[in-house]
C-alpha positions in Angstrom: 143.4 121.5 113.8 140.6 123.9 114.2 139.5 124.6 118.2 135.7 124.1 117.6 135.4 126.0 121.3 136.4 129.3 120.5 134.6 129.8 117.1 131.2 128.3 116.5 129.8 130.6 114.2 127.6 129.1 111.8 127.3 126.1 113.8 123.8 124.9 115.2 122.9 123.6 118.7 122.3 119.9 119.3 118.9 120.6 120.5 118.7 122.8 117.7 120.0 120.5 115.5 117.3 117.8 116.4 114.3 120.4 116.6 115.0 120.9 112.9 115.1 117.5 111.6 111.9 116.6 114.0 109.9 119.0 112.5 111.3 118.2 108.9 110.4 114.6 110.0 106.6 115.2 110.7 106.2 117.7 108.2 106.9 115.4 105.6 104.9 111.6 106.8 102.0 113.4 105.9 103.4 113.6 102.1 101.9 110.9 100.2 104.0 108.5 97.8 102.5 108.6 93.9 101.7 104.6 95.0 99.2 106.2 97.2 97.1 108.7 95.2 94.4 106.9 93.8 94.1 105.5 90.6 90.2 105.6 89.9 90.0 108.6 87.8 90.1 111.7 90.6 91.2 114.7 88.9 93.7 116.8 91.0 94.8 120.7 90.6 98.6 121.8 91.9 98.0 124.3 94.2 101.6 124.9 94.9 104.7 123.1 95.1 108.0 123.2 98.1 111.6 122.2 97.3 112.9 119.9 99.9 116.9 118.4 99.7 116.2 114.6 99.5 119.4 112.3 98.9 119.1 111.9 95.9 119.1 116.1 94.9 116.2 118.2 94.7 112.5 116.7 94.9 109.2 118.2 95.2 106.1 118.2 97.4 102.8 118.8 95.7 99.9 120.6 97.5 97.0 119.6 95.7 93.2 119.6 95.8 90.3 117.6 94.9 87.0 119.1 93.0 85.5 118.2 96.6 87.9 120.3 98.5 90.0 117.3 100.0 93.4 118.5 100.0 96.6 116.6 100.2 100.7 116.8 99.8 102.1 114.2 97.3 105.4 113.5 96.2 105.8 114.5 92.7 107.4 113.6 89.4 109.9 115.8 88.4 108.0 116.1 84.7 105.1 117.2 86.4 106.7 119.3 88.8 109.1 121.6 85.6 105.7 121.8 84.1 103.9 123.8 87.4 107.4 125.3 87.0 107.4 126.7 83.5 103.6 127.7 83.9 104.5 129.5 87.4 106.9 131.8 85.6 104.2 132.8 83.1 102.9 136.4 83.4 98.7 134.6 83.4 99.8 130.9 84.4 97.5 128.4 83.7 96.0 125.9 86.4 97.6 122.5 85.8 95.2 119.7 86.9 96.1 116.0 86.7 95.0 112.5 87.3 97.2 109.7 88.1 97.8 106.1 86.4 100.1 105.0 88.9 103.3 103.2 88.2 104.8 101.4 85.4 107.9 99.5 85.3 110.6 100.7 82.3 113.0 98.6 80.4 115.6 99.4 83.1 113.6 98.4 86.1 113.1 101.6 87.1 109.5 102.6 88.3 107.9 105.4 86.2 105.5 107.8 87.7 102.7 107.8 85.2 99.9 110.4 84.7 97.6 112.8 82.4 97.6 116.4 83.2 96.0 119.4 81.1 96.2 123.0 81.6 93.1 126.0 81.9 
């Protein structure tokens, strides 16, 4: 059995430990659901997207801005986010801008994130 007192290495305080996840915490309720973004037509552009671990694997946070300026984080769909993706990677990448239809419900029961997107 290892002796956790001699060789912490690696290892993270408690306080540390807690700082971390706090900040993870707050950094992330100001992320809106898809639910949330409105569906009444607003056209959105990606400004840039973060990787986060979620429990489920990989997800994505959205920045993303209004033609008014009003700019706001949103969870996104993993379609939309390997298209900022494979446009990111480009040499002159394209702005993606979007407007959301909100959910559907598929065959399996599943909820769908559902939206139309163009590039410039």
């Amino acid at each position: 059995m290892a002796d956790y007192g001699k060789s912490d290495q690696g290892f993270i305080s408690r306080s540390t430990f807690k700082r971390l996840c706090l900040q993870r915490k707050e950094d992330e309720r100001d992320v809106k659901s898809w639910t949330e973004l409105p569906v009444d037509g607003t056209v959105y552009k990606i400004i840039s997207s973060e990787k986060k671990q979620g429990k489920f694997g990989d997800c994505y946070i959205l920045t993303v801005k209004t033609k008014v300026g009003e700019e706001t984080k949103v969870w996104a769909p993993k379609s939309l986010q390997k298209m900022f993706e494979k446009e990111s990677e480009k040499s002159k990448p394209r702005d993606i801008f979007f407007c959301s239809l909100g959910q559907i419900k598929k065959s399996d029961g599943h909820l769908k994130n559902e939206y139309d997107c163009c590039y410039r």
